[in-house]
Every structure is written in structure tokens, then in C-alpha cells.
Phi, psi and omega in degrees: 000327190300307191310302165319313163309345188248000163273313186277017129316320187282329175289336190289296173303318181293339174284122216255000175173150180268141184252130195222165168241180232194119184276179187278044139253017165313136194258097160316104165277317199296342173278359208278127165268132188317301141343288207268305201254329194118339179291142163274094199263201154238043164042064213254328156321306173301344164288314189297297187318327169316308193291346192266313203286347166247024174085333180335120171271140185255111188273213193252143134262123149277122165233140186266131182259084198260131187176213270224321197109170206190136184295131194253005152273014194265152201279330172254024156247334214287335187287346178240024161290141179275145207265133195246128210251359168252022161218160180262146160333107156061040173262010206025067188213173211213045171322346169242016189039051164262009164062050163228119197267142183041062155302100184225343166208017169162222175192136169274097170263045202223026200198210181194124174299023135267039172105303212295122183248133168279127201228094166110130176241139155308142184270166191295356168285313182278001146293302181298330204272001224240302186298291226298303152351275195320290187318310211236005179273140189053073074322147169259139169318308165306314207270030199249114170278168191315301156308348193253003191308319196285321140338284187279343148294346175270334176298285158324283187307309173293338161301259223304296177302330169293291168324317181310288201303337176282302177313317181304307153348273184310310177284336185285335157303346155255334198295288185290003125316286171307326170277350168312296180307326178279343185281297174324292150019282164260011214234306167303315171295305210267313153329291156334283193301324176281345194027037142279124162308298198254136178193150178286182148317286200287328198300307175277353167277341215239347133340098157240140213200102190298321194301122192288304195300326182297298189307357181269314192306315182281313216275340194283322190314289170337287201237071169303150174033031181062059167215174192256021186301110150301160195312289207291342161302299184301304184300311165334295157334296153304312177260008144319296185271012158270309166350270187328297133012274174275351163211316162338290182275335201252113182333319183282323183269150186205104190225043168288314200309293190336329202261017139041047160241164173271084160309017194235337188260098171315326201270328174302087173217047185227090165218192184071173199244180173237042185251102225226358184226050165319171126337281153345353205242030157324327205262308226296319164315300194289341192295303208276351194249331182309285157261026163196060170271183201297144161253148191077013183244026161083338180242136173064296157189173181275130154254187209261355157328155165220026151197065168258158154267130213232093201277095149293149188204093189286137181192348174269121206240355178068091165147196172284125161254152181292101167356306165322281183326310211272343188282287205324298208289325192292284221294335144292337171297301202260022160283307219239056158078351187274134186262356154249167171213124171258139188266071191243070169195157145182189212214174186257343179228179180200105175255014180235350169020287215280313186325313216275280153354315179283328191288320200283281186313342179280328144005263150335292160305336211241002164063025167252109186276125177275127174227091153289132151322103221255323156142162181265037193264322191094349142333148200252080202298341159289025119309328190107176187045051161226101162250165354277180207219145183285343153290096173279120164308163145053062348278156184311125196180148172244125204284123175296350180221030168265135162279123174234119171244141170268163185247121186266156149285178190289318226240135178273129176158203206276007165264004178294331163268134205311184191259311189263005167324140165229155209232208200115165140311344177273346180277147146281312138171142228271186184216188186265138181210011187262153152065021197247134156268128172236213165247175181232179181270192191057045193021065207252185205188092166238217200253198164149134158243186178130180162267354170305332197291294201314293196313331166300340187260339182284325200294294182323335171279285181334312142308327179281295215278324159306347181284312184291345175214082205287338170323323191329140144278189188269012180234337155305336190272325159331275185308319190299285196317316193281312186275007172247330188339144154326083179277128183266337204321005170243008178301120160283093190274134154309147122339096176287165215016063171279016186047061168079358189274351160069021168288148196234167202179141166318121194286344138308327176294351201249356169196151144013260198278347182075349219242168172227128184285152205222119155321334228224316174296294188311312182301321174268002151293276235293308197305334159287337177285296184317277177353278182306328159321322193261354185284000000 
């Protein structure tokens, strides 16, 4: 039951916001300064105020969002989405020859030019154990040559890792199937009993009653699987892990073919469509109103940018994206102008490595700062297995001009690093990442937690301070976020995800930097550094 319960945490988080509505004076905590309320926040009123008392002008930033896709109505984007100024609008025709025809806010590399969007993908273990299969099932260790041993040892650990996970699957769907039924149930029991339709909470606490089935019936309603799991949570649940199940894990679906490219050819990369708002595009929406929904027009929220242009490159497919895909969308962000790129995906294998790695350094030269997303596992990723990853091959090199971020909480104490955060020396430094409002589609507005949150929010400090100083270069920006951040690094903090053992650890030890990044420090380093440059 325990196990279970720590999955369908794990289902919470990953789902990415409840869409509820919200009037337009919802109290933003992640803008919040640490100082004046307590929140840990990234003091982002008080940064606008630096720029007005210094005069400071906000120039145009793009920043490329590669993620899910986005509702390109929404009423607190549609005014900073980016206008790709070499094409005409729907003529079908590839008017700026970069060989994406009506590219007009972005690119899908998730589709085909008849319409077709990839809408649920398989993860990349279940790609890699499917060829590994064709090759090596029912084999013996003798009959396998030499050259292929080393192979055939990746095989055997992923087959093994793979099969767990899919069983695991498979019983928490059905296990949380039956409590769906057993929830219906007791609802239908408690009904009967209340000679009611409608009834409260307290209404069912306040019951007293000898009847044994009714009281399993009352105590399942209260508490499904000893939580406070409401109806619409257990389907959430559910059909999460028919995700998994039916598409994730299973070896038979593909629904790669239709968009008819060579995941293995890099050079293949003139596919996909400019249908930038699927069905899918929720994470990719809520990633984008974080830092950059419109500010000051009264609806929903500010974001924290204060002139982006918000470029989406759809490759996150609610599933593992393709190594291809993600080399492809950087190296289109940064042909076509964007000086950030923010990241909120990642995976456990990357068999395609060096595509992402060649992209990354083309990056670089090109002076584009990259902000990843460090993963929801509660894991310590200075392990290995977080792609991508800013640690490049051939040569062995670390990219000067990656963020990797962790997700921090509102309150400084043993819950400041978020629970499903994953940390390391390889995180750099966290952001607020519980509890954030964003937008949702159909210009809707909810909740969401993870580092998909947090890193839009390190990306958005990042965009106010090149908007305010386009000179920065991407590795200048890097060092200011990192050396101005909130520091925490003696905070003693819980270990996220320790499963109930409450081990505790220097909230430095969980990054780089020790820091939470702070909007308002970082604007006034640079703005005291620049200074001191030109005296």
C-alpha cells in the first residue's frame, strides 16, 4: 500500500496543473520577497522597482520554450508570442527558406505535413529494450559474439529494469481501478444510507453506524489508500497509468511512423508541421505563461519577463522525446534568434547522445543560454541518467552555458527543498517549484508543481536581465544568477524523497550554489558590475 501510495505521488506531480478559474488578483508567492513576507520568493516586484529608479529600458528577449506546445489564444500570451518576421502567414509557402514552410511562431518536430501530431510517445527504455529484443530474446550468453557482448549485457540490465516497471505499472492500474470501483461504491452505500444524492464531508464523518460494510465504506470514502484522495484524483490516477501501460511502456505502439523520418539521421530534419496547440499542450502553456505571460493587462498573471517573445518548439510528446528532436528544436531556437532556451523535459537514456551534445555547443558559439529542468525523481542525478545533461563528450567538456535547476518550496525550514526535486552538484540552483500559477489552455489559469515550473522561472530572471542589458553574454548570465541567488546553503533541509525516513542535509549540499534564485539581487549585480565597468 505504501508502494502505491508513492506512486500515485509521483502521478501528482507529473500531471501538470489542476485547471480551475481564478480571479485576476490571485496573490503570485514565487514573485514574493523572502524578506518582506517570508515567502521564499524571487523578490521580482522589487526588481521592477530597481529598473524604474534607474531608469533602466526593457529591450525585446526571444526565448524558445521547446516543450509540449501551447495554446497560442490564450489571452495572457497571445500578445508576447513570437512573430517569425520572414514568413507570411498560412500562404504555405517557406518564405524565409529555412525549410519549415509557415514557421509563424515556432515548429512542431512532433507531426507531418498532412496535420499529424504525435500525441503520447513511448519512453526511451522502452524504445531501446524493443531493438534490443529484435536481437537478443532467447538467447544464451554463449550463443551471443563477441563483439556484440557488451550489447548484450545492456540488454539483460534493461530488459530487467524494464519488465519491473511495466509490472509495476500494471498493478498500480489495476489496483487504482478497483479503488475507483470500491470509491463509486461506497458513495452508492453512503447514499442509500443519507437518502441523499448530495452530501458533505462532515456529513459522512458524523455518521455513526454498527454496520461494518458501511463503516469500510465511510473510512474508504475519507481516506482512498489512507489519503485524502478525492474521485476526480483516483481518474487522474488512472488514466495516468493507462498512459503508462498503453503507451509508455508498450513495446507494440508507435506512433512515430506517420511523421516518416529517420530517428537515427540527424541530417533528416525536414519534417513536421506548425500546429503548435494539440490536444498535448498544457505543460508546454503553463512552462510559458510562467515567463512570459503578458504583464499589466489585468488578467491572470504577470509574467516574469518584461518584453519576451515566447518562440515554442514543440518535441515533448507525454512521453520520452527523441534525442533527434531536441538537437534539431535547439539548433532551430537558435537560427532563428532566440537567446534563451528553456528545457522542462528529461529522460533516463539518451542513445542518441552526441545529436543533443553537437546542438548544445552550436549553442554556445552562438551565445544562447540553455535552462534545464533537473527532473521530479527526488534523486541525486550526480549519478548519471538525467538527460540532457550539460556534460558533453568527445571532448569530455561541461557546457558554460547551462542552468540545471532544482525546485525549491514557499517556506525556508526542513521542507525548502521541494520533496520530488532531484539535486546533486550537477543542479546549479533551485527556484520555487510547489504551488505555481500559471496558465492552462483554453485561456484557463491553474496550480502545478515540478522543475518544469522552476527552470521558467530561472529562464524569466534570465530574460529581465539581458532585456535590461543585451550586452550579457550567456555565460555572463549564468555567473550573475548564480552568485546573486538567495542564500541558503546552511539551511538544514529533509533529503527529497526519502520515503518517510525525514534524513536531513545542508540545503547546500543539494546544489552548486546552496542559492535560490533571486530576480531583484541578480538585476542590481549586474547593474552595480556594468556600472563599475564603465567608471
Amino acid at each position: 500500500m505504501k508502494k502505491l501510495q508513492s506512486l500515485i505521488t509521483v502521478v501528482f506531480v507529473l500531471i501538470f496543473s489542476t485547471v480551475i478559474a481564478i480571479p485576476d488578483t490571485t496573490h503570485i508567492w514565487y514573485h514574493d520577497d523572502p524578506t518582506a513576507t517570508g515567502n521564499m520568493g524571487i523578490s521580482l516586484t522589487e526588481a521592477y522597482q530597481f529598473a524604474a529608479d534607474k531608469n533602466l529600458k526593457a529591450n525585446e528577449v526571444v526565448v524558445a520554450v521547446i516543450d509540449s506546445g501551447i495554446d497560442t489564444a490564450h489571452v495572457d500570451l497571445i500578445g508576447n508570442l513570437w512573430v517569425n518576421k520572414g514568413e507570411i502567414p498560412h500562404n504555405g509557402v517557406d518564405d524565409d527558406k529555412n525549410g519549415y514552410v509557415d514557421d509563424i511562431h515556432g515548429w512542431n518536430f512532433l507531426g507531418n505535413e498532412d496535420g499529424y501530431c504525435v500525441e503520447g510517445e513511448t519512453l526511451e527504455q522502452t524504445r531501446i529494450y524493443r531493438e534490443y529484443k529484435k536481437r537478443f530474446a532467447g538467447k544464451s550468453k554463449k550463443e551471443i559474439a563477441k563483439e556484440e557482448k557488451q550489447d548484450f549485457k545492456e540488454w539483460l540490465a534493461i530488459k530487467k529494469e524494464f519488465e519491473k516497471e511495466r509490472l509495476s505499472a500494471q498493478n498500480a492500474l489495476k489496483n487504482i481501478t478497483l479503488g475507483l470501483k470500491a470509491y463509486d461504491n461506497s458513495v452508492e452505500m453512503i447514499q442509500k444510507y443519507l437518502k441523499k444524492e448530495e452530501f458533505t464531508r462532515e456529513e459522512v464523518e458524523s455518521i455513526k453506524s454498527e454496520d461494518e460494510r458501511l463503516q469500510a465504506a465511510i473510512s474508504f470514502y475519507l481516506f482512498p489508500f489512507g489519503s485524502e484522495m478525492s474521485r476526480e484524483d483516483l481518474v487522474s490516477a488512472k488514466e495516468y497509468y493507462e498512459e503508462q501501460v498503453n503507451k509508455r511502456l508498450n513495446v507494440n505502439y508507435n506512433p512515430r511512423k506517420p511523421v516518416d523520418d529517420d530517428v537515427t539521421n540527424i541530417n533528416d530534419s525536414l519534417f513536421g508541421n506548425n500546429i503548435l496547440y494539440p490536444e498535448g499542450s498544457n505543460h508546454g502553456t503553463g512552462v510559458s505563461g510562467i515567463l512570459g505571460a503578458v504583464r499589466g493587462n489585468g488578467i491572470g498573471l504577470d509574467g516574469i519577463a518584461p518584453n519576451v517573445k515566447i518562440m515554442m518548439i514543440r518535441v515533448v510528446p507525454g512521453g520520452d522525446e527523441y534525442d533527434k528532436d531536441v538537437a534539431l528544436a535547439i539548433r532551430y531556437a537558435v537560427k532563428m534568434g532566440a537567446k534563451i532556451i528553456n528545457c522542462s523535459f528529461g529522460k533516463d537514456y539518451s542513445p542518441n547522445k552526441n545529436f543533443v551534445d553537437e546542438a548544445v555547443r552550436y549553442a554556445a558559439v552562438n551565445d544562447v543560454l540553455i535552462v534545464h529542468a533537473s527532473g521530479n525523481d527526488g534523486r541525486n542525478i550526480d549519478k548519471g541518467r538525467n538527460f540532457p545533461t550539460k556534460y558533453l563528450d568527445n571532448p569530455a567538456i561541461t557546457a558554460d552555458n547551462w542552468i540545471e535547476v532544482g525546485a525549491s518550496d514557499k517556506k525556508e525550514g526542513l521542507n525548502l527543498a521541494a520533496e520530488f526535486s532531484n539535486y546533486g552538484k550537477e543542479v546549479d540552483i533551485f527556484a520555487p517549484g510547489v504551488d505555481i500559477f500559471s496558465t492552462n489552455v483554453k485561456s484557463k489559469f491553474g496550480f502545478s508543481d515540478g522543475t518544469s515550473d522552476a527552470a521558467p522561472v530561472v529562464s524569466g530572471v534570465a530574460a529581465l536581465l539581458l532585456s535590461y542589458f543585451p550586452e550579457l553574454s550567456a555565460i555572463e548570465l549564468k555567473s550573475y544568477i548564480m552568485q546573486s541567488g538567495t542564500d541558503k546553503s546552511d539551511v538544514i533541509v529533509y533529503l527529497p524523497n526519502d520515503y518517510g525516513k525525514k534524513k536531513k542535509t545542508k540545503f547546500g549540499k543539494l546544489s552548486a550554489s546552496g542559492k535560490i534564485v533571486n530576480a531583484y539581487s541578480a538585476l542590481k549585480l549586474v547593474y552595480e558590475s556594468q556600472q563599475a565597468l564603465r567608471e
